[in-house]
matplotlib code that plots the C-alpha trace (Angstrom):
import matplotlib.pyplot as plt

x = [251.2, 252.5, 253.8, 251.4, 248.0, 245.9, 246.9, 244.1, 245.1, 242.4, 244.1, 242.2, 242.9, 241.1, 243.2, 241.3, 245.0, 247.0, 244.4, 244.6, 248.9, 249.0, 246.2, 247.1, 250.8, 249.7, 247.6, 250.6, 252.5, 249.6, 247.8, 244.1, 242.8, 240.2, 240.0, 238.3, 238.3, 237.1, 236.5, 233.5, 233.5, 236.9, 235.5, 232.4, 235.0, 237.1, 234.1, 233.6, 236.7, 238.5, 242.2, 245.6, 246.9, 245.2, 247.1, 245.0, 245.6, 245.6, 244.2, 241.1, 237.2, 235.1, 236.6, 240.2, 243.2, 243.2, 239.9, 239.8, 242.9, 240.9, 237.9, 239.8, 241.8, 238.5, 236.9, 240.5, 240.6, 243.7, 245.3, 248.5, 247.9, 250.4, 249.8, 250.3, 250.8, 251.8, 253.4, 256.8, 255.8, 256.7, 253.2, 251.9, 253.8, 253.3, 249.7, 249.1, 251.5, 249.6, 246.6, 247.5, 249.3, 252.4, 253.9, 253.9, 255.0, 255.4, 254.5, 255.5, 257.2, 258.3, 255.8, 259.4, 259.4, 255.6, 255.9, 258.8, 256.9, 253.6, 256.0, 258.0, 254.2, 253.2, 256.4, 255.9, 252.2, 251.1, 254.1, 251.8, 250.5, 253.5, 254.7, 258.2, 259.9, 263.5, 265.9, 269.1, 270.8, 267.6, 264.5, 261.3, 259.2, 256.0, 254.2, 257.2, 258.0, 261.7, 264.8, 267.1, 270.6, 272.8, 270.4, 270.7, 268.0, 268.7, 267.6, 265.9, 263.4, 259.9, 261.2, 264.4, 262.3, 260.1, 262.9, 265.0, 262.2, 260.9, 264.8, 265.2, 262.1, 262.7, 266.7, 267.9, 266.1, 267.0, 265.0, 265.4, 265.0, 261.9, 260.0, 261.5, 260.0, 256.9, 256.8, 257.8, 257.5, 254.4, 253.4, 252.9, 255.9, 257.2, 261.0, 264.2, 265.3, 268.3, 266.5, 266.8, 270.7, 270.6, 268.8, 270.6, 274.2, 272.1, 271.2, 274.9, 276.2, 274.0, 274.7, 278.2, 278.4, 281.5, 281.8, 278.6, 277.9, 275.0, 273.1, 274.9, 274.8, 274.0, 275.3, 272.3, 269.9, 269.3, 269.7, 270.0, 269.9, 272.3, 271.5, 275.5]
y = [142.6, 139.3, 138.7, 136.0, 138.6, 138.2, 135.0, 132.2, 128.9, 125.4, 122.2, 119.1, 115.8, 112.7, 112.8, 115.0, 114.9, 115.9, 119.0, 119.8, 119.7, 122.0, 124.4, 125.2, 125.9, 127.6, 130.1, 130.8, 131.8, 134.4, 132.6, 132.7, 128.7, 127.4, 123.3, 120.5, 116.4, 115.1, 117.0, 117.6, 119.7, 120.8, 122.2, 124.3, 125.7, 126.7, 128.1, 130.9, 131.0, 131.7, 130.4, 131.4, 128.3, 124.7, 121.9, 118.1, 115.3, 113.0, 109.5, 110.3, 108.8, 109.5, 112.3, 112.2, 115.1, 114.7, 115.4, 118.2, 119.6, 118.7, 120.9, 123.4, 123.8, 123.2, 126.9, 128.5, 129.5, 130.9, 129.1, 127.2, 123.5, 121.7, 117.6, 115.7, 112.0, 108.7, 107.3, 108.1, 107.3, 108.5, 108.2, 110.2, 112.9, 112.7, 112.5, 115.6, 117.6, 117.1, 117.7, 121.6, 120.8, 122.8, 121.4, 117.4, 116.6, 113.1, 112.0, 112.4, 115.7, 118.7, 121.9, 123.8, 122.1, 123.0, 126.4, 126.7, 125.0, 127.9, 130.9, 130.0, 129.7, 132.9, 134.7, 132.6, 133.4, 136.2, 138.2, 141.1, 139.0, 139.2, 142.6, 141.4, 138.8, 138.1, 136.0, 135.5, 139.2, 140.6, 142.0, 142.6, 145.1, 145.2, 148.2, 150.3, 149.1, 149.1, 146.4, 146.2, 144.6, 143.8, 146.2, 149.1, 150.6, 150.6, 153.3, 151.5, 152.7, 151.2, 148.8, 147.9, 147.4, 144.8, 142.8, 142.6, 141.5, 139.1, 137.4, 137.0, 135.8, 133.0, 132.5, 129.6, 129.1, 130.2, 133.2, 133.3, 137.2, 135.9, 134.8, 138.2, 140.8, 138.4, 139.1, 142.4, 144.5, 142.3, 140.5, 143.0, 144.6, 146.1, 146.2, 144.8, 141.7, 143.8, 146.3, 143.0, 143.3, 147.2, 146.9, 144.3, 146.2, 148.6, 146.1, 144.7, 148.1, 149.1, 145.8, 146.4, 142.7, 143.7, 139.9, 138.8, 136.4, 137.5, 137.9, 134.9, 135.1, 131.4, 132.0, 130.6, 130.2, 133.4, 135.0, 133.7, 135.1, 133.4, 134.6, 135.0]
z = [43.2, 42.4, 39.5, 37.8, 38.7, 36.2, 34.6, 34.4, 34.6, 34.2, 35.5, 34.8, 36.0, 37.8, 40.5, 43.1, 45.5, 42.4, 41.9, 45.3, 45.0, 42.2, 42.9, 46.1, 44.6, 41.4, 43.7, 45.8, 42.6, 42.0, 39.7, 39.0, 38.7, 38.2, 38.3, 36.5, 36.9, 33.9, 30.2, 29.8, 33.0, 31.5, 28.0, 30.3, 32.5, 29.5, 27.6, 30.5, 32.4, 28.9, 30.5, 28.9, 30.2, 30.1, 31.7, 30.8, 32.1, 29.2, 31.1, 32.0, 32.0, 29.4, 27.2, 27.5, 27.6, 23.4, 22.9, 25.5, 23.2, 20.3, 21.0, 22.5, 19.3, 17.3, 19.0, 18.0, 21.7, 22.5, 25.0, 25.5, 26.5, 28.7, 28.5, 31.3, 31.0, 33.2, 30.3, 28.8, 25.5, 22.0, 20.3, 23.0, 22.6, 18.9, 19.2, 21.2, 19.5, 16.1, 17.7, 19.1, 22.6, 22.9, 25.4, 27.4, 30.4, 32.2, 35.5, 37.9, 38.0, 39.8, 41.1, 39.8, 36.2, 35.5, 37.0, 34.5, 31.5, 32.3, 32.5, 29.1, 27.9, 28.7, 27.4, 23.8, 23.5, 26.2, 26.8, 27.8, 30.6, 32.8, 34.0, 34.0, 32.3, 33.2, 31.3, 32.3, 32.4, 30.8, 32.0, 29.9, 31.4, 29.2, 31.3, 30.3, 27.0, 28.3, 28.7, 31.2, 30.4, 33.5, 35.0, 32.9, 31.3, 27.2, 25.0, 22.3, 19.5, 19.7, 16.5, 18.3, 22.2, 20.0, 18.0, 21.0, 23.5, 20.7, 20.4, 24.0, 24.7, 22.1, 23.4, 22.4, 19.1, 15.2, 14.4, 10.4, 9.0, 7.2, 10.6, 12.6, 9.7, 9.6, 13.8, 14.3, 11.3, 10.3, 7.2, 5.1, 5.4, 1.8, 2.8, 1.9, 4.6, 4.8, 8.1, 9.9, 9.8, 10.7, 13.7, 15.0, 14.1, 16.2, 19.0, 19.4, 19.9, 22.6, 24.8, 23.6, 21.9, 20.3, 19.5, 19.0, 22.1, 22.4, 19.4, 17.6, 13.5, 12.2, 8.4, 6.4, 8.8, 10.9, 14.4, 17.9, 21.3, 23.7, 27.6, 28.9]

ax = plt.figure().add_subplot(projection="3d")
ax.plot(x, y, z, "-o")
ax.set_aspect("equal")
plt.show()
């Protein structure tokens, strides 16, 4: 089974040879797509198609990639929506980001780039989608609730599979102990911030980070995942 099974992608753009490009490469990844060249076709694609990922072209006739976003974001559909512009420009990026879109890219670009931009995606918001996720000496498998490290299996408690698979997906960024309680032991969690700093004493020992390369303490400001 290839590894994107499942996943429903919408692509809409004016361009019927740029449709064409990417729809013929996103179904060769595994993808499921479905495709659109204006928004209103967009918006009665998205309403039964129900896509994890929309990518809009924001330069379009009629109603454009923001108001696609708009509406989209308006029906509190859960989807992630990549922008795609011909303009390098500032307000744009503003604009759409304000508006819902959580990611923008500008033409042209790479098939690799996008494919890159869909999968970090679906490991922010649909994890569960993709049977594994790998990330740099990690791998996610979310059909065996299980992480591999350097490809060894670690034995990990159900809390400590979820706070681990929830930092590395998010490598790179701060993770305060406010936003990791609020993600993995939930928001109405009783407890003392303090379980943050046992499980990850826990953590380090079992991918013997003696010195803390990999789960990086940010004094003040939280946790972060560096993939070594």
């Amino acid at each position: 089974m290839k590894a994107h099974q499942g996943v429903r992608l919408l692509l809409v753009d004016d361009e019927p040879h740029i449709l064409q490009f990417l729809e013929l490469g996103l179904i060769n990844e595994g993808f499921d797509v479905r495709t659109a060249p204006d928004g209103l076709s967009a918006l009665a694609v998205a309403n039964e198609f129900k896509p994890h990922v929309a990518i809009l072209d924001i330069m379009m006739p009629g109603m454009n990639g923001f108001d696609v976003c708009r509406h989209l974001r308006n029906e509190e559909a859960e989807v992630a929506v990549i922008m795609l512009t011909a303009k390098d420009e500032i307000d744009d990026r503003v604009k759409g980001l304000s508006i819902g879109a959580d990611d923008y890219m500008v033409k042209p670009f790479s098939f690799d780039e996008l494919l890159a931009r869909i999968q970090a995606r679906l490991r922010n918001q649909f994890p569960g989608l993709l049977g594994e996720v790998r990330c740099g000496p990690f791998v996610i498998d979310n059909r065996r609730k299980e992480i591999r490290f350097k490809e060894t299996v670690l034995e990990l408690s159900p809390t400590e599979y979820e706070l681990l698979q929830h930092m590395v997906i998010n490598h790179g960024l701060v993770l305060s102990k406010p936003m990791i309680l609020d993600k993995v032991w939930g928001y109405d969690f009783g407890g003392e911030e303090n379980i943050v700093e046992v499980y990850i004493r826990s953590l380090r020992e079992k991918l013997g980070d003696k010195e803390h390369r990999i789960i990086r303490t940010l004094r003040g400001a939280g946790y972060r995942v560096d993939l070594i």
